[in-house]
ZATITOR-825256 format. One record per residue: residue number from 1; residue in three letters; chain; x, y, z of N, C-alpha, C in turn. Coordinates in nm, 3 decimals. Layout:
% ZATITOR-825256
+-----+------+-------+---------+---------+---------+---------+---------+---------+---------+---------+---------+
!  nr ! rest ! kette !     npx !     npy !     npz !    capx !    capy !    capz !     cpx !     cpy !     cpz !
+-----+------+-------+---------+---------+---------+---------+---------+---------+---------+---------+---------+
! NUM !  ALA !     A !       X !       Y !       Z !       X !       Y !       Z !       X !       Y !       Z !
...
+-----+------+-------+---------+---------+---------+---------+---------+---------+---------+---------+---------+
% end
This chain:
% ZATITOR-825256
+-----+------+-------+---------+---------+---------+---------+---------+---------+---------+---------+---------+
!  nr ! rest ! kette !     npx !     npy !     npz !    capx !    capy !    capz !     cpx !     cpy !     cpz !
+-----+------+-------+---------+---------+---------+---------+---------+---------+---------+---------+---------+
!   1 !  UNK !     A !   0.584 !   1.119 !  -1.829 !   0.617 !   1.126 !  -1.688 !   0.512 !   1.045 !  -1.611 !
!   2 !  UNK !     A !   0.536 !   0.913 !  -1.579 !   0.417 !   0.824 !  -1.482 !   0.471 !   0.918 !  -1.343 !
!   3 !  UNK !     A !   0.285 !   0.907 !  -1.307 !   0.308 !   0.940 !  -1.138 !   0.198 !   0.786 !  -1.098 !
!   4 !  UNK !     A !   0.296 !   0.689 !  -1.000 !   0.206 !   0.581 !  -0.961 !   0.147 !   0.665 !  -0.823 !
!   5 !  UNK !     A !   0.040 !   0.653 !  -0.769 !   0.019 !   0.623 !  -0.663 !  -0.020 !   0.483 !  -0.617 !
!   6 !  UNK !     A !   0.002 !   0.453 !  -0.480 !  -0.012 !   0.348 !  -0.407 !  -0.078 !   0.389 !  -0.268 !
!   7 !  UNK !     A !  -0.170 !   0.299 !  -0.263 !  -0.274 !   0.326 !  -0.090 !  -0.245 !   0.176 !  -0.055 !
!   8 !  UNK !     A !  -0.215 !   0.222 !   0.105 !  -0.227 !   0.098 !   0.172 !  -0.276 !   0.120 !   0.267 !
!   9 !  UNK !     A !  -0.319 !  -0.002 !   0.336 !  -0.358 !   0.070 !   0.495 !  -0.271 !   0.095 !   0.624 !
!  10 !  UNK !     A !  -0.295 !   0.168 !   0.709 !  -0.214 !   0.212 !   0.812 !  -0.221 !   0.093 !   0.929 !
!  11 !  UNK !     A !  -0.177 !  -0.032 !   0.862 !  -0.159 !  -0.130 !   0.988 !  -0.033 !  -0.168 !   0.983 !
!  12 !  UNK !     A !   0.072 !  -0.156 !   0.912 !   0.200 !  -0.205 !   0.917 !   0.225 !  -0.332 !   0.893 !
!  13 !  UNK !     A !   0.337 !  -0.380 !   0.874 !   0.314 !  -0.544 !   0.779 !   0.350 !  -0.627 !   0.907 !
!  14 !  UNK !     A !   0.352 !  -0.622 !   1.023 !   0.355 !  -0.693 !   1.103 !   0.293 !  -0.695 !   1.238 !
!  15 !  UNK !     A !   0.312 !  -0.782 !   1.382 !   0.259 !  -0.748 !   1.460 !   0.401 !  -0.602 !   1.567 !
!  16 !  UNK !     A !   0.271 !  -0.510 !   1.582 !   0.323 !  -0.419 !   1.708 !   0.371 !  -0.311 !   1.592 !
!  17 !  UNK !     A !   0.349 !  -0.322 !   1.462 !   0.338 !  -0.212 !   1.377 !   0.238 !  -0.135 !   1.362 !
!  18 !  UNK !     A !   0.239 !   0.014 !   1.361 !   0.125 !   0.102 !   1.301 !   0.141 !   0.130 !   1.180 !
!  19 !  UNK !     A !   0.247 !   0.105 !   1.107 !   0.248 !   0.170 !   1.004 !   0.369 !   0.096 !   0.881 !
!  20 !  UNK !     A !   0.357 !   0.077 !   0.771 !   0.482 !   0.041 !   0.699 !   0.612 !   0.130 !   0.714 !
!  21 !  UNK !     A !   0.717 !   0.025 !   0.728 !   0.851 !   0.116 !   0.745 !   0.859 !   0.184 !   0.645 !
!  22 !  UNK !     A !   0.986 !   0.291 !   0.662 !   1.081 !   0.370 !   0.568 !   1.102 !   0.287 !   0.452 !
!  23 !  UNK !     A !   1.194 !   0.138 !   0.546 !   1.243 !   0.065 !   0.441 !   1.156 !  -0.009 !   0.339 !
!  24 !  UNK !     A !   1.047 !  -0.020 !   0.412 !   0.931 !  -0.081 !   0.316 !   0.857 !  -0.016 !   0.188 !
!  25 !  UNK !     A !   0.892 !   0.101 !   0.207 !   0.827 !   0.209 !   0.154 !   0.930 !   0.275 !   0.083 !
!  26 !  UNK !     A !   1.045 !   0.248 !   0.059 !   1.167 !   0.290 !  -0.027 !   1.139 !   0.149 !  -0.108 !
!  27 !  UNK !     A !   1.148 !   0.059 !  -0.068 !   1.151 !  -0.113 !  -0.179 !   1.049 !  -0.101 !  -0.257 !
!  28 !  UNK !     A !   0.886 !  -0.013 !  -0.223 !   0.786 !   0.000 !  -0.273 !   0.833 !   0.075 !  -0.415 !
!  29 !  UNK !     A !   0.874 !   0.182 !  -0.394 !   0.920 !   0.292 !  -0.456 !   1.003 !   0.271 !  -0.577 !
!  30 !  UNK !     A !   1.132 !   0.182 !  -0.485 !   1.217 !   0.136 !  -0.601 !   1.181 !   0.028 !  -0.667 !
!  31 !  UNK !     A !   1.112 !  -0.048 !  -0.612 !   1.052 !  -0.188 !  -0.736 !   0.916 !  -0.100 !  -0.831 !
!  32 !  UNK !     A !   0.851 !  -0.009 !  -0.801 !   0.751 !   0.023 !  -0.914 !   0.820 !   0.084 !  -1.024 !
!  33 !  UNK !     A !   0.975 !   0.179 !  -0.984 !   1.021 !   0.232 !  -1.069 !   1.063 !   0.218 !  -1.137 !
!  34 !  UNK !     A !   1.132 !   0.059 !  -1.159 !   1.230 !   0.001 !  -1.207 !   1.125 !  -0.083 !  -1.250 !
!  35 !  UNK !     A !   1.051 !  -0.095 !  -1.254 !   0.914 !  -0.209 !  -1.320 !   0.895 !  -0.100 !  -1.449 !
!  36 !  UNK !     A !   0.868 !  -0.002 !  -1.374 !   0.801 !   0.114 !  -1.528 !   0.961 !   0.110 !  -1.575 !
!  37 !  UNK !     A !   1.038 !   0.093 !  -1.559 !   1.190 !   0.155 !  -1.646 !   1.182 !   0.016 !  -1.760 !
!  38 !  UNK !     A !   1.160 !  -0.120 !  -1.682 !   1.180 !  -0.264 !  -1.744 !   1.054 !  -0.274 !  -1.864 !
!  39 !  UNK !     A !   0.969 !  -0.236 !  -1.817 !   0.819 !  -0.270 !  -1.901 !   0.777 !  -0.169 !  -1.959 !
!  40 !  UNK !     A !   0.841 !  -0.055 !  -1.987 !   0.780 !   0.090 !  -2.021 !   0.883 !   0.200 !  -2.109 !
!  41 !  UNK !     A !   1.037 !   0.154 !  -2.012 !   1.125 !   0.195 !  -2.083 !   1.145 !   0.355 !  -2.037 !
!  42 !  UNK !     A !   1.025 !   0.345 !  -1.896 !   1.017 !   0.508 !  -1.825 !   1.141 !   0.536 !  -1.779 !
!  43 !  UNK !     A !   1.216 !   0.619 !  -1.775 !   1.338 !   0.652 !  -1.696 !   1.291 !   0.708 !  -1.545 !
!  44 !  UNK !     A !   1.408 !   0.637 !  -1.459 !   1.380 !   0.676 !  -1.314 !   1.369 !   0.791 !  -1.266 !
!  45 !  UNK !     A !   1.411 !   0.927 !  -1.367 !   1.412 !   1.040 !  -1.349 !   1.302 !   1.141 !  -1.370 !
!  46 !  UNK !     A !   1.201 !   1.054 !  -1.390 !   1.104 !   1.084 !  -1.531 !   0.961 !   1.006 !  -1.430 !
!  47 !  UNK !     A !   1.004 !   0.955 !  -1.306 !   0.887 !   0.810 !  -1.250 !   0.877 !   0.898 !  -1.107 !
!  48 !  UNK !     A !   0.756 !   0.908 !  -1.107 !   0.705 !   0.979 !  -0.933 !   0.628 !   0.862 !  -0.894 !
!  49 !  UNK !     A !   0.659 !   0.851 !  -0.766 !   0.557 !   0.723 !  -0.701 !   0.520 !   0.827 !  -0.523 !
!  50 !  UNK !     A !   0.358 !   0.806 !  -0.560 !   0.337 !   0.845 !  -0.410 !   0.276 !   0.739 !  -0.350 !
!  51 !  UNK !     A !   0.283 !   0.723 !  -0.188 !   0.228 !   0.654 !  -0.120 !   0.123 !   0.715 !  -0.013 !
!  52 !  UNK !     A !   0.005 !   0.663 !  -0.038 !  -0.067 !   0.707 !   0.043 !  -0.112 !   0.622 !   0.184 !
!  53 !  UNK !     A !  -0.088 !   0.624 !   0.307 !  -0.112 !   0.519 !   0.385 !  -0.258 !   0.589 !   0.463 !
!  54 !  UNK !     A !  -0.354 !   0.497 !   0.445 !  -0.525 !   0.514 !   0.504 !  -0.548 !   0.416 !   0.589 !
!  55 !  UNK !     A !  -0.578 !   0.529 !   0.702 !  -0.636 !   0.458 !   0.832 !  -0.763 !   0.328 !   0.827 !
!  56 !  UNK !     A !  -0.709 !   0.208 !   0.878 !  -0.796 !   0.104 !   0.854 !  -0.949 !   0.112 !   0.891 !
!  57 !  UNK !     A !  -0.992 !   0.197 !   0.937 !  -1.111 !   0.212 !   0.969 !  -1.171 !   0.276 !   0.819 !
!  58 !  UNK !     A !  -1.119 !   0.384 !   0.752 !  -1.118 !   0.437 !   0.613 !  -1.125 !   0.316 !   0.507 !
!  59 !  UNK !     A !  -1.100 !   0.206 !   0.545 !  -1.062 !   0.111 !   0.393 !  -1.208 !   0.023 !   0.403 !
!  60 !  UNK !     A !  -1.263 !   0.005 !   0.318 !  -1.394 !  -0.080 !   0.323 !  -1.391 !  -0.172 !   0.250 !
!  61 !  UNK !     A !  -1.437 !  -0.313 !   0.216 !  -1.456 !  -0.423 !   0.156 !  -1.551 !  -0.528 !   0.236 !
!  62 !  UNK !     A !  -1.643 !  -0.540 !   0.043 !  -1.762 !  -0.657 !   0.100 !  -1.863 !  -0.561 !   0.161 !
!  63 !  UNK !     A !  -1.886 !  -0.421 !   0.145 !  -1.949 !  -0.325 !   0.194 !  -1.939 !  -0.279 !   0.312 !
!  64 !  UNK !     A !  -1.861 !  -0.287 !   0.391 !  -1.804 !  -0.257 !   0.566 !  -1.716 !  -0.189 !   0.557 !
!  65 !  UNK !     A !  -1.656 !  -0.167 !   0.689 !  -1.513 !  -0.112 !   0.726 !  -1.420 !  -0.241 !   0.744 !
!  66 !  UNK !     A !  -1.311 !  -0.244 !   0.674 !  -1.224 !  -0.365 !   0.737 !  -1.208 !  -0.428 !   0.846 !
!  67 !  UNK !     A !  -1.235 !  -0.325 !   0.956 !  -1.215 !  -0.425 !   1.127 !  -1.362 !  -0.496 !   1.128 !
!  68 !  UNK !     A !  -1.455 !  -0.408 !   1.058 !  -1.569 !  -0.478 !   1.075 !  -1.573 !  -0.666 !   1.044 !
!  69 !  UNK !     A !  -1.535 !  -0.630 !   0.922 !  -1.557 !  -0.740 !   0.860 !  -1.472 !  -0.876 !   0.915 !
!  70 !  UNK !     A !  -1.369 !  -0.805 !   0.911 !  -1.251 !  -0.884 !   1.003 !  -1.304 !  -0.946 !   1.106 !
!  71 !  UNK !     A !  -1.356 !  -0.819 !   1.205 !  -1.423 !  -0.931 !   1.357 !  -1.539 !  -1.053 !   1.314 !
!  72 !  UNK !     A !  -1.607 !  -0.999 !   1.196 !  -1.723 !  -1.126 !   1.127 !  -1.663 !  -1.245 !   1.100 !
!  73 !  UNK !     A !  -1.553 !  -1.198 !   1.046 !  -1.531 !  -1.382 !   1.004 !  -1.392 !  -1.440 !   1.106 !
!  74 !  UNK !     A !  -1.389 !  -1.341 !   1.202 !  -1.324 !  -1.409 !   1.322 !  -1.457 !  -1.505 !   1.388 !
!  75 !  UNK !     A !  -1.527 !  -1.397 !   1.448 !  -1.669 !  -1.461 !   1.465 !  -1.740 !  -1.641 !   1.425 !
!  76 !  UNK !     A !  -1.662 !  -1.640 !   1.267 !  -1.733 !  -1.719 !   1.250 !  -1.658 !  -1.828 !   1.174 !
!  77 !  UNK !     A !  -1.571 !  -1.818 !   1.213 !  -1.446 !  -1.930 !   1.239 !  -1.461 !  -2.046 !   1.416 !
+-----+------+-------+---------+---------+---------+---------+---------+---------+---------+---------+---------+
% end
């Protein structure tokens, strides 16, 4: 029985989004499941996928907080 989880961050895949859609987040769901069914042979009945969405201030890289870093190399452009 795979359980995937998936984290993303809570900015949404576009502008004037907070958050990934429904629909984005069903395609997530159904392409990991059907990946483990193709490459694994997992049955869809048998495949849990959770999504976890974390507030961008929560996500760090390069040792910062993401907006941090973000405004740096806006900065320095």
């Amino acid at each position: 029985m795979p359980i995937v989880n998936i984290q993303i961050t809570r900015e949404g895949s576009g502008p004037g989004r907070g958050a990934a859609t429904a629909e984005e987040k069903a395609a997530l769901i159904r392409g990991v499941s059907q990946l483990l069914l193709d490459v694994l042979g997992k049955p869809l009945d048998s495949t849990f996928v959770v999504i976890e969405e974390v507030p961008l201030e929560n996500w760090g890289w390069y040792g910062m907080p993401v907006p941090e870093l973000r405004r740096r190399r806006a900065e320095e452009k």
